[in-house]
C-alpha positions in Angstrom: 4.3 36.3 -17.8 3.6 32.8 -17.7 3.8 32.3 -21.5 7.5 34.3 -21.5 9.1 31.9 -19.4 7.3 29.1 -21.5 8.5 31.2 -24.5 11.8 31.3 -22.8 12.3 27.2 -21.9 10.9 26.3 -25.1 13.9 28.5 -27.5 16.6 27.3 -24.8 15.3 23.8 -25.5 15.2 24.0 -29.4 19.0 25.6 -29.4 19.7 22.5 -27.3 18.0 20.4 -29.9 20.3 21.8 -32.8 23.3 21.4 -31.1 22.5 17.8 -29.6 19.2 16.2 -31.3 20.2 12.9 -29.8 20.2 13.9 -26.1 17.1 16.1 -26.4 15.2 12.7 -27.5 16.5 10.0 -25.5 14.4 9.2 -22.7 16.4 10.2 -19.2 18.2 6.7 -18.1 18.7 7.8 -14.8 17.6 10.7 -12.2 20.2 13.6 -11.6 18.6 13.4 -7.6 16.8 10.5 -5.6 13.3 10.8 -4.7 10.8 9.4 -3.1 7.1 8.7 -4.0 3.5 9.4 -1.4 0.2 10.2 -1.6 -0.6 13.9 -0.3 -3.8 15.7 0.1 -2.8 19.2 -1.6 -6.3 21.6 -1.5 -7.8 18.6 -0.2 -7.5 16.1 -3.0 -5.8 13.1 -2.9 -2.5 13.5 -5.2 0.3 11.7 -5.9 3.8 12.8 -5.6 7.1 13.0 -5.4 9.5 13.7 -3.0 12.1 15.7 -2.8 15.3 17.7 -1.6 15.9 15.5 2.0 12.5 15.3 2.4 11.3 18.9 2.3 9.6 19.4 -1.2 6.5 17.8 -2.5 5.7 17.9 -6.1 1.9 17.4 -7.6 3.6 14.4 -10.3 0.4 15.1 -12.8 0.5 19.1 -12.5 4.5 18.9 -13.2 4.0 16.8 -16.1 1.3 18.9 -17.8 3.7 22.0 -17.4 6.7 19.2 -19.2 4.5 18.4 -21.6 3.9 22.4 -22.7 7.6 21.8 -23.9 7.4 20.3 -27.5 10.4 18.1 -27.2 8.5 15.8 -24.3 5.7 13.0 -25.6 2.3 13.3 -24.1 2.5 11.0 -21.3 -0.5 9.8 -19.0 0.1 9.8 -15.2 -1.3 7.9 -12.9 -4.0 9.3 -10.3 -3.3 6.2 -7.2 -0.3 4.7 -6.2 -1.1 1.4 -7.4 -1.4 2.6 -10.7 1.9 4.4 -10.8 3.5 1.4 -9.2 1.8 -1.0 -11.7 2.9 1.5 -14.7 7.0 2.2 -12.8 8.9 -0.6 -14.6 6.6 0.0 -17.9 8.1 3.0 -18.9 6.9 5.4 -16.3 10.1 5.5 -14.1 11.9 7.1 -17.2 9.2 10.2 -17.4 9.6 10.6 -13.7 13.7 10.5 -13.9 12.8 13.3 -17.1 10.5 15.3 -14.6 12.9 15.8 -11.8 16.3 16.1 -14.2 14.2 19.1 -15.9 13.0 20.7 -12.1 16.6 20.5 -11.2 18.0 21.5 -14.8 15.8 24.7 -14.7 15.8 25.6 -11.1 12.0 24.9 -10.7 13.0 23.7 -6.9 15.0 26.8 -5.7 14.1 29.9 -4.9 10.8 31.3 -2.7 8.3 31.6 -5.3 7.9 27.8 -5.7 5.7 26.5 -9.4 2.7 26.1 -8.9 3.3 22.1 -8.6 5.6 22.2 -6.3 4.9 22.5 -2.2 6.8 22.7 0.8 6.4 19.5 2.7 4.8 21.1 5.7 1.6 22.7 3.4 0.1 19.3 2.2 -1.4 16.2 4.5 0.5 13.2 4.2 -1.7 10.5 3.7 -1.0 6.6 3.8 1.1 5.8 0.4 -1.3 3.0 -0.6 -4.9 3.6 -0.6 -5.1 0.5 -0.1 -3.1 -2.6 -0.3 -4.8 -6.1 -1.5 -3.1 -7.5 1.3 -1.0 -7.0 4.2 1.8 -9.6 5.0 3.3 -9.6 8.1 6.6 -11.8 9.3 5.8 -12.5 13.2 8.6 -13.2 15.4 11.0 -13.0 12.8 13.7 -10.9 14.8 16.0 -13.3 17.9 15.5 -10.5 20.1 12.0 -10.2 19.7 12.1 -14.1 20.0 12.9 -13.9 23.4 11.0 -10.6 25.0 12.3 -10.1 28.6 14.9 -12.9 28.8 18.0 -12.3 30.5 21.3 -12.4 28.1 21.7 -16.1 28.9 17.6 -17.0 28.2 18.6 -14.7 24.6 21.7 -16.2 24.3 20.0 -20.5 24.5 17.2 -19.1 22.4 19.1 -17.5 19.0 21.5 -20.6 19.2 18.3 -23.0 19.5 16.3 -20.5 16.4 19.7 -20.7 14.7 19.8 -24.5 14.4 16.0 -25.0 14.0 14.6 -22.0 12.0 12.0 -23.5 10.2 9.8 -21.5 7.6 8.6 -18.5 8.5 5.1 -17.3 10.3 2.9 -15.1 8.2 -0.4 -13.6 9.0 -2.4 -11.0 7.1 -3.8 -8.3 8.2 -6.7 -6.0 6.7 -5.6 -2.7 5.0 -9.1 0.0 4.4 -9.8 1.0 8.4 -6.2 -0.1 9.7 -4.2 1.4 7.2 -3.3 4.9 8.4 -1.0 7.8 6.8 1.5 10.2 9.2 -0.1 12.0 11.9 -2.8 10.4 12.3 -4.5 8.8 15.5 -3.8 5.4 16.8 -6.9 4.5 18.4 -7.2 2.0 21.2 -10.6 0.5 21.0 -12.8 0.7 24.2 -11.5 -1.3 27.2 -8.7 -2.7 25.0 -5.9 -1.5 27.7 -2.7 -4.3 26.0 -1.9 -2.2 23.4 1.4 -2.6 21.7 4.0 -1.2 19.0 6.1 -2.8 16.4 8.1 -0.9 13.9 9.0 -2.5 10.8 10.2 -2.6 7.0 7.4 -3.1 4.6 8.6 -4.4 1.3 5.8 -2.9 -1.5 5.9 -4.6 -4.4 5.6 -3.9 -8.0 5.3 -7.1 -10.0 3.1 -9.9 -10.0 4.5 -12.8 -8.8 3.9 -16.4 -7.4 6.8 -19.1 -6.5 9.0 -15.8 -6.9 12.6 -17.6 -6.1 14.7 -15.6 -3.1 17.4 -15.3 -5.9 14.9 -13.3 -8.1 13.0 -12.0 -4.8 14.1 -8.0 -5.4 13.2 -8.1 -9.3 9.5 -8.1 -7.5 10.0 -5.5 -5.5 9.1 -1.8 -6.4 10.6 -0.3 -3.0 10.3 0.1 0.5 8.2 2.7 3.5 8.2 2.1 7.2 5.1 0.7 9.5 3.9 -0.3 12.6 2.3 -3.9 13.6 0.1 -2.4 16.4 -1.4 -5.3 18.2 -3.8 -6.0 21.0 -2.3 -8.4 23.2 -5.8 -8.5 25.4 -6.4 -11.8 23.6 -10.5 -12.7 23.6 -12.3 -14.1 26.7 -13.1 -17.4 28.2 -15.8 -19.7 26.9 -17.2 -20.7 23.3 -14.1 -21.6 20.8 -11.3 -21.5 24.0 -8.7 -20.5 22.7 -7.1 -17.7 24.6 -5.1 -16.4 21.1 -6.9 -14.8 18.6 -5.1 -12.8 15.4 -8.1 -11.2 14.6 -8.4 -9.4 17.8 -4.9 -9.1 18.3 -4.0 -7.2 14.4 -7.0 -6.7 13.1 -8.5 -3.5 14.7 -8.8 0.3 13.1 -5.5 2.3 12.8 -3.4 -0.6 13.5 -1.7 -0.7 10.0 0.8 2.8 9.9 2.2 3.1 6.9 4.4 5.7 5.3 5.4 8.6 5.3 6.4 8.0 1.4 7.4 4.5 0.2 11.3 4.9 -1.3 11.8 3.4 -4.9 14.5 0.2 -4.7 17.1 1.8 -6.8 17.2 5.0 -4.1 17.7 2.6 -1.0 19.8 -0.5 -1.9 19.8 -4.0 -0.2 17.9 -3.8 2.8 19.6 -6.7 4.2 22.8 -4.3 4.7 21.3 -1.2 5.1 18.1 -2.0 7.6 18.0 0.2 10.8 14.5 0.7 12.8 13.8 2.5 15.5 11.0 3.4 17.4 10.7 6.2 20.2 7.7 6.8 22.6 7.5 9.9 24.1 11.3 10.4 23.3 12.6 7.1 25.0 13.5 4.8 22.7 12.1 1.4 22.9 13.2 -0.6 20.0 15.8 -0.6 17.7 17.2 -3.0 15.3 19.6 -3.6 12.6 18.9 -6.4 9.4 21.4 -8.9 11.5 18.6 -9.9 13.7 16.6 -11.0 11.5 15.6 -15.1 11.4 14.4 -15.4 7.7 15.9 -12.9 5.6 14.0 -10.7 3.0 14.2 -12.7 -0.3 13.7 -15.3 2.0 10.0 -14.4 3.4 9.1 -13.5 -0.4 9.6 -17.1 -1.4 8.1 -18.0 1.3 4.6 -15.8 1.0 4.6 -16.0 -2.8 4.7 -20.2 -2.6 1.0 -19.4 -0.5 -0.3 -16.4 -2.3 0.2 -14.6 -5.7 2.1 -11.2 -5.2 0.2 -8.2 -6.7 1.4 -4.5 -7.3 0.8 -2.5 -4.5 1.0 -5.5 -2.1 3.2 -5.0 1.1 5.1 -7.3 3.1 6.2 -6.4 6.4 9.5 -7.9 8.0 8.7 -8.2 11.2 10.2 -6.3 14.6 12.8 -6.5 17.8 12.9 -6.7 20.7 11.4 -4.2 23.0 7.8 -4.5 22.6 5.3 -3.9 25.4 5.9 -7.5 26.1 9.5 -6.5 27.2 8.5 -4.4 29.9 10.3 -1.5 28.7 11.2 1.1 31.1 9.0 4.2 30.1 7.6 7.5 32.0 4.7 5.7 32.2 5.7 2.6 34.1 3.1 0.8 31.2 4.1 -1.9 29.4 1.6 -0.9 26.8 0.3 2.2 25.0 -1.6 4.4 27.1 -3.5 7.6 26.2 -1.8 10.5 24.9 1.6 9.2 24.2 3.4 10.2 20.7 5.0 7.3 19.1 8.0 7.7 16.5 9.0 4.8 13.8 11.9 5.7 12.0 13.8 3.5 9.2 17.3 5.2 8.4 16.9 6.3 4.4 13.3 6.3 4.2 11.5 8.3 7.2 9.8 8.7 10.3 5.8 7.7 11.3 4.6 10.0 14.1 1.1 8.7 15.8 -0.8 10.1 18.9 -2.4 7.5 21.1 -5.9 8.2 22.1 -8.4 5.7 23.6 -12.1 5.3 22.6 -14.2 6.6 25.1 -17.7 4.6 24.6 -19.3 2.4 22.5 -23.3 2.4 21.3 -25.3 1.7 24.0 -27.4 -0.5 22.3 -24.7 -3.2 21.8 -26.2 -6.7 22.5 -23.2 -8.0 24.1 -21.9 -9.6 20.9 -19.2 -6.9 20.6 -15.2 -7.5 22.2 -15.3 -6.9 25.5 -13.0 -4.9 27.4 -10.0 -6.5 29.0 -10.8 -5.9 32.4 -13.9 -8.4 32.2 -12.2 -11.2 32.0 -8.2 -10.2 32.9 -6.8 -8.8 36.4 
């Protein structure tokens, strides 16, 4: 059966080919439908994908292109098996085999219908996993929103503080945070570590890019970028306790623990989403009350303007994100919640969404214990040193 409809797409194809040689072997220019790229455990392997039809199809990118290349008219083409590679390879030639896979699904009807190829998945059958397993580097923008510049001022506090921000913005604050460990994919946990009781969300754009870079000019800043997925910043605002370096601050505590990295669901190729600066609206929702939510015009330092910025520090890599930064309406905001917590507590479901790309769903649960032959080296719980 198989081989008949091979059989069948294969004399279709060559009566194509005599009528219109040149179309048949020009590599596709452009894709007939936008899609979207992630990394999904289908039968429990890590595979990457693509995206497709508003989110509700997922399509094994290797398997589809071993069933194109079964069709004499398509090259032999390697794919990827990470997302760094395919993002390394996208602008090399592999962005055209992809726009050929998805203009042949479409052309042949290979995403209608109930009995689905073999390649191709309904969106609730496979994990979603974090796109990037893993970044080299995490780059986060702090305080890089007025609103958020300001957490639980009054309109005239916000008002004095944009203007004086306005006049005085300065360069921006990056800080990195770790990726393997933090780093999580849709639906999975947030944990808060034991005793760590100041939890807080952040919902942000992260900017993946997809060419090596260093002193990468804001004028040439999106000719870096391969495209765009949304994330969370969650940070422990428990701070460390008295005694030895003191200082109350510390960014290792406060970014650097397990789960705190969300990223996903899929990461949305630039040409699909446009300028970010215009487009840009975040949200995030905890137990359906939403808590933040922000447009581009809030931002302090613009896009292009935080990678100049990060690439005059550090050389950009493929598969490197860059995270923009949030709003108001952190924990630090006192947000009105069912709780009456400022901060995460256990059990809640938080929701980031960024309009055109997708939505991160998380559960909070808190560690329980610890080992209990801990010296007393380890973080201690908030409590210990905090009312």
């Amino acid at each position: 059966m198989k081989r008949k409809a091979l059989y069948g797409l294969t004399l279709g194809a060559a009566l194509t080919l005599a009528a219109s040689p040149p179309d048949v072997f020009a590599q596709a220019m452009e894709s007939v439908e936008p899609f979207k790229v992630g990394t999904f455990a289908i039968n429990d392997v890590p595979t990457v994908g693509l995206v497709l039809r508003n989110d509700q199809l997922i399509v094994d990118l290797a398997a589809a292109n071993r069933a194109l290349e079964l069709l004499p008219q398509y090259a032999s083409m390697n794919m990827p098996d990470n997302m760094i590679g395919l993002i390394e390879q996208y602008e090399y030639g592999l962005k055209y085999r992809i726009y050929e896979l998805v203009n042949w699904m479409v052309e042949e009807d290979l995403l209608e219908g109930r009995e689905l190829r073999s390649f191709v998945h309904p969106v609730e059958s496979v994990d979603i996993m974090a796109p990037i397993q893993y970044p080299s580097k995490i780059m986060n923008a702090a305080v890089n929103f007025y609103t958020h510049a300001c957490e639980g001022c009054n309109d005239d506090e916000l008002a004095s503080r944009i203007r004086e921000r306005q006049e005085n913005r300065g360069v921006p604050y990056l800080f990195l945070k770790p990726t393997r460990g933090a780093v999580i994919g849709d639906g999975d946990d947030i944990i808060m570590p034991f005793g760590r009781d100041r939890i807080e969300w952040e919902v942000e754009m992260a900017i993946v890019f997809g060419r090596t870079g260093k002193y990468v000019s804001a004028t040439r800043a999106y000719d870096h970028v391969f495209g765009y997925m949304v994330a969370m910043d969650i940070s422990d605002r428990g701070g460390r306790p008295p005694g030895g370096y003191g200082v109350t601050s510390d960014w290792f505590v406060g970014k650097g623990h397990d789960t705190f990295a969300p990223q996903g669901p899929w990461i949305v190729p630039k040409e699909f989403f446009g300028d970010p600066m215009e487009r840009l609206h975040q949200t995030l929702v905890i137990d359906g009350v939403t808590v933040q939510e922000a447009k581009a015009g809030d931002m302090i330092h613009n896009i292009p303007e935080l990678i100049e910025y990060a690439s005059s520090l550090i050389t950009l890599f493929p598969g490197d994100v860059l995270q923009s930064g949030t709003s108001g309406g952190t924990g630090a905001g006192r947000v009105e919640r069912a709780s009456g917590s400022g901060y995460l507590i256990d059990g809640e479901t938080i929701s980031a969404s960024i309009e055109g790309i997708g939505t991160l769903t998380h559960t909070v649960r808190v560690e329980q214990s610890v080992p209990a032959d801990l010296s007393g080296s380890q973080l201690p719980p908030v409590s210990t040193y905090r009312d």
